[in-house]
C-alpha positions in Angstrom: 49.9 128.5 139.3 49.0 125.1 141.6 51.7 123.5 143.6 51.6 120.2 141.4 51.8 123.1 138.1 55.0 124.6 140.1 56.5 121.2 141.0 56.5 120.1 137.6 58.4 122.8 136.3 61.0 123.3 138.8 61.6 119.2 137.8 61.9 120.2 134.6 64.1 122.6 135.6 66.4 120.3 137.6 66.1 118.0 134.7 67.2 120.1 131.8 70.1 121.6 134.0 71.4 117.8 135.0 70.8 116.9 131.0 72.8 120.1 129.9 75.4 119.1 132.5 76.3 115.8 131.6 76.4 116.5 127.9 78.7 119.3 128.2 80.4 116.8 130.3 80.9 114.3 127.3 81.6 117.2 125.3 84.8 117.5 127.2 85.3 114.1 127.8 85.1 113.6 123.4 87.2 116.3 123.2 90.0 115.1 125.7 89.9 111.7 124.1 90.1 113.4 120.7 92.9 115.2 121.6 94.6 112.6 123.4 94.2 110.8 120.2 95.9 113.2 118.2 98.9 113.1 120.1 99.3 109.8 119.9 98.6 109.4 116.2 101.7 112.4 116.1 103.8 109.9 117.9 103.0 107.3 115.6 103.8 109.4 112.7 107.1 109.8 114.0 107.5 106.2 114.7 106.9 105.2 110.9 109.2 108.1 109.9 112.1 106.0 111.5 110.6 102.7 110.2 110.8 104.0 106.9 114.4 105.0 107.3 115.4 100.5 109.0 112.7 99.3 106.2 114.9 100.6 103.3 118.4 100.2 105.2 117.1 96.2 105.7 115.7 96.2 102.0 119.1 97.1 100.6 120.9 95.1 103.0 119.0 92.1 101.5 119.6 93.5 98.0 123.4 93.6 98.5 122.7 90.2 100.2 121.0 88.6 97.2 123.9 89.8 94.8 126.2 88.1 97.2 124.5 84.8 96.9 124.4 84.8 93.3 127.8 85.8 92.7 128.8 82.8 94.8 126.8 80.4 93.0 128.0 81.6 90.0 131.4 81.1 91.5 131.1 77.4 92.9 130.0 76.5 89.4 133.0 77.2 88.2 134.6 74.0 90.3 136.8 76.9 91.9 140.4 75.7 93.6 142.0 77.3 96.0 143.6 79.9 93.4 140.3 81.7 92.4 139.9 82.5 96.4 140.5 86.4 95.9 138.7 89.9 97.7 135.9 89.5 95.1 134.3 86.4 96.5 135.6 87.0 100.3 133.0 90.1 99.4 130.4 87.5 98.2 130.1 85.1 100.7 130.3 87.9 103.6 127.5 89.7 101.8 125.4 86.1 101.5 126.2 86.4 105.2 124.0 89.5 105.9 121.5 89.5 108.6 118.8 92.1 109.8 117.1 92.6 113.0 113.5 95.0 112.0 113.8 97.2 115.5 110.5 99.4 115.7 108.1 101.0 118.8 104.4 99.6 118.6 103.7 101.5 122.0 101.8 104.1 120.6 99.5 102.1 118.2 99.4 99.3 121.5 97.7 102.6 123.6 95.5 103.8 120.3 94.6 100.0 119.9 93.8 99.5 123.9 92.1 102.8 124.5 89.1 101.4 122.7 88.7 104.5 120.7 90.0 104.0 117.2 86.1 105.1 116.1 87.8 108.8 117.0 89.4 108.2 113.6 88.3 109.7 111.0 89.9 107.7 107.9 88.3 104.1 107.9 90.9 103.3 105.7 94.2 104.1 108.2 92.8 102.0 111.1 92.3 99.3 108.4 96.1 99.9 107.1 97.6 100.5 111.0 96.4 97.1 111.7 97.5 95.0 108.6 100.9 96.5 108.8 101.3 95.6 112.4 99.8 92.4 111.3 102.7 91.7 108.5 105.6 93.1 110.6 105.0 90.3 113.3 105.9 88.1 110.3 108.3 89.9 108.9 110.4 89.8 111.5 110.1 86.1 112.1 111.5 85.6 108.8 114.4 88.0 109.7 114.7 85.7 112.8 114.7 82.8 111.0 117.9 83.8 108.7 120.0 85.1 111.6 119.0 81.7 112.9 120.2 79.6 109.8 123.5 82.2 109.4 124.7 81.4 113.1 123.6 78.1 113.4 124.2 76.7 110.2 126.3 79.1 107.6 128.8 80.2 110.3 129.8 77.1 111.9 131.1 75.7 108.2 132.1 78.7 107.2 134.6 79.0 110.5 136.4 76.0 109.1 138.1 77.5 106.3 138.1 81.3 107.5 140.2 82.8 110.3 138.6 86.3 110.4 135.3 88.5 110.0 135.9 91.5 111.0 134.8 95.2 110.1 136.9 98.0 109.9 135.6 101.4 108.7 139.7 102.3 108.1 140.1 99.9 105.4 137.4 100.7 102.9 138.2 97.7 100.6 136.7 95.8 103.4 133.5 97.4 103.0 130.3 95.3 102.2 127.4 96.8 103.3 127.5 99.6 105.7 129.0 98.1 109.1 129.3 94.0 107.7 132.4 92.3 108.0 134.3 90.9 105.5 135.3 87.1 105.6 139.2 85.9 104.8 139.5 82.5 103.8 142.9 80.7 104.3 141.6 77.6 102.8 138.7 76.2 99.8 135.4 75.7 101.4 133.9 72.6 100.5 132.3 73.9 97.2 129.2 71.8 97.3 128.3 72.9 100.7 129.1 76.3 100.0 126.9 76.3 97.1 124.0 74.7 98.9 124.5 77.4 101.9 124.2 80.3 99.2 121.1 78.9 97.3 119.3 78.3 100.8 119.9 81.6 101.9 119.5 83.4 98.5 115.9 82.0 98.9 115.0 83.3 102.0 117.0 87.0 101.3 114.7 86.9 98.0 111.7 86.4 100.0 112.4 89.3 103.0 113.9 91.7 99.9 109.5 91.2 98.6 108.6 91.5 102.5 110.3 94.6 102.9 109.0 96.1 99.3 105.6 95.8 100.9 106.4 97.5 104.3 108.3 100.4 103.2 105.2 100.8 100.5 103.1 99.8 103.7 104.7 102.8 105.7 104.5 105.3 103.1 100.6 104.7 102.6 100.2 105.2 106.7 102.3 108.5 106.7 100.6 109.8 104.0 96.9 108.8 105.8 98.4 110.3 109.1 99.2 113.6 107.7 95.8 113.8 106.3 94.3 113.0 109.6 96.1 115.5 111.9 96.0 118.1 108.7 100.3 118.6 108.8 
């Protein structure tokens, strides 16, 4: 065998060992990411667990919040006087009162989306699903915003002319409303007409978030359902 012969192959050599080398190196490298991956998509799963749970506590805070509306809609078409003031509507008009706040941790998708490696998951469709329902939340709880906004900005204000307390009191269950809302006591007849346009402006934004949350706690259900299938719990 020539020198130039024995060159070439000891290149080879050195070629083949560097080759081998680096793709066991992105073998571990694919690997880490994968499994880095995986623990974050586990961290996720838990964050849409407790999404679930404040999607369907805020969906049936707007439900109770709806009824309230209507009831005092109902009730101001009645051309009430100060007589039919009684628990019932007190009820009504704290319920049409009801505002949520959607608290949730987008860390973990934020790192999956800013790693650059959502192609390490396998289900085309969950990535497609993670980000729409990221997407829809922003707006989801800009409408929340916007209620609380028109409650203490607008509702309130009026309502503290003819009310001397809202308060909530887990020893006096005839106070309750929904969960931890307080229950209004009126010592004098709102201005009907006002009342009643408060109630229908509300009622049409508490309708609209009740549909918005429909759609996230389906949202959330599809995702942990995709998630389990992806890390195989």
């Amino acid at each position: 065998m020539n020198i130039v012969s024995r060159g070439g192959i000891e290149f080879l050599a050195v070629l083949l060992g560097l080759s081998g080398s680096l793709w066991i190196d992105n073998i571990v490298k694919e690997n880490d990411h994968k499994e880095q991956n995986r623990k974050i998509l586990k961290r996720l799963y838990n964050n849409m667990v407790a999404d679930s749970t404040d999607g369907v506590w805020n969906k049936n805070a707007y439900e109770r919040a709806i009824e309230g509306s209507e009831n005092v809609i109902k009730w101001c078409d009645k051309n009430p006087d100060y007589s039919m003031i009684d628990d019932s509507i007190e009820k009504d008009i704290s319920a049409m009162l009801i505002g949520v706040i959607f608290v949730n941790n987008e860390e973990e998708y934020n790192a999956l989306k800013n790693s650059g490696r959502m192609d390490l998951i396998d289900n085309e469709e969950l990535i497609i699903n993670l980000h729409k329902y990221y997407t829809n939340l922003r707006f989801v709880k800009q409408i929340d915003k916007l209620q609380v906004d028109i409650i203490y900005n607008n509702v309130m204000p009026f309502m503290e002319n003819y009310s001397d307390e809202l308060l909530y009191d887990r020893n006096v269950p005839k106070n309750k409303i929904y969960k931890n809302v307080p229950k209004i006591n009126l010592y004098a007849l709102p201005d009907v007409k006002k009342l009643r346009f408060n109630a229908t402006q509300m009622l049409f934004w508490q309708k609209f978030s009740f549909s918005l949350y429909n759609t996230t706690v389906t949202s959330v259900t599809e995702i942990r359902n995709l998630l389990r299938q992806e890390l195989d719990l």
